[in-house]
C-alpha positions in Angstrom: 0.0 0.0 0.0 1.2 3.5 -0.4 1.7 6.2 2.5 -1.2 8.4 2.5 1.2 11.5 3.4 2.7 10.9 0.1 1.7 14.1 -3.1 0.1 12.2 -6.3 1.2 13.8 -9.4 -1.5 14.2 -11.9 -1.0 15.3 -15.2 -4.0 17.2 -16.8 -4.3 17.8 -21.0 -3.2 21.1 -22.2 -6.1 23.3 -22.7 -6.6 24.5 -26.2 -5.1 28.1 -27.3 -8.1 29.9 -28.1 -8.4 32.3 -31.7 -8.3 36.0 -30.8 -10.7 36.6 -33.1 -13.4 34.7 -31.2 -12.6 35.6 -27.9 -15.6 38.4 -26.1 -13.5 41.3 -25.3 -16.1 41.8 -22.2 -18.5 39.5 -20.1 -20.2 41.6 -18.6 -20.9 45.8 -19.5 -22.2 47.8 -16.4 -23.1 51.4 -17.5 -24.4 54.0 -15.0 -25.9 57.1 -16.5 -28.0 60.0 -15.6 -29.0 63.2 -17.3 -27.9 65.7 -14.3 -24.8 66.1 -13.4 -23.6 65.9 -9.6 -25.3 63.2 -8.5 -22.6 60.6 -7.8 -22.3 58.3 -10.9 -18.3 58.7 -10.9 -18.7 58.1 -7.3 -21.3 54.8 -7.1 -19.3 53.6 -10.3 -15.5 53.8 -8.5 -17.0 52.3 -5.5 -18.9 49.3 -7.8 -15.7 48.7 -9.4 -14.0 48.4 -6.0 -16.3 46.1 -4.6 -16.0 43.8 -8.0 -12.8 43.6 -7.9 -12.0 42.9 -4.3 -14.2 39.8 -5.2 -11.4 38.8 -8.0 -13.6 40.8 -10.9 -10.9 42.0 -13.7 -12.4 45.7 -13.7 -11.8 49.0 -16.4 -13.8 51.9 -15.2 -14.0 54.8 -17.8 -16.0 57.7 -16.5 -16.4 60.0 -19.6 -18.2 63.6 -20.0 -20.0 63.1 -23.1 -21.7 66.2 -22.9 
């Protein structure tokens, strides 16, 4: 019998490279909007991004004055 204490080596397959060309460049688009100004969209959104990515989320925040 073997010693239970002892690490098995497993070898799993290679996973498959995947085609640029068919990989989503997002999963998931969050936009926050509002047609008056000062009423904390950069401010929820920063803090939404924090919280997202403190929970292992890749996050990119652009806050943009399209007006």
């Amino acid at each position: 019998m073997s010693d239970p204490t002892e690490a098995k080596v497993i070898k799993l397959p290679r996973a498959r490279a995947r085609s640029r060309a068919k990989t989503p460049l997002a999963r998931r688009v969050i936009a926050v909007g509002g047609g008056k100004g000062g009423i904390g969209k950069s401010l929820l959104s920063a803090n939404l991004g924090i919280a997202l990515a403190r929970r292992g989320a890749k996050v990119v925040l652009v806050d943009a004055d399209l007006g």
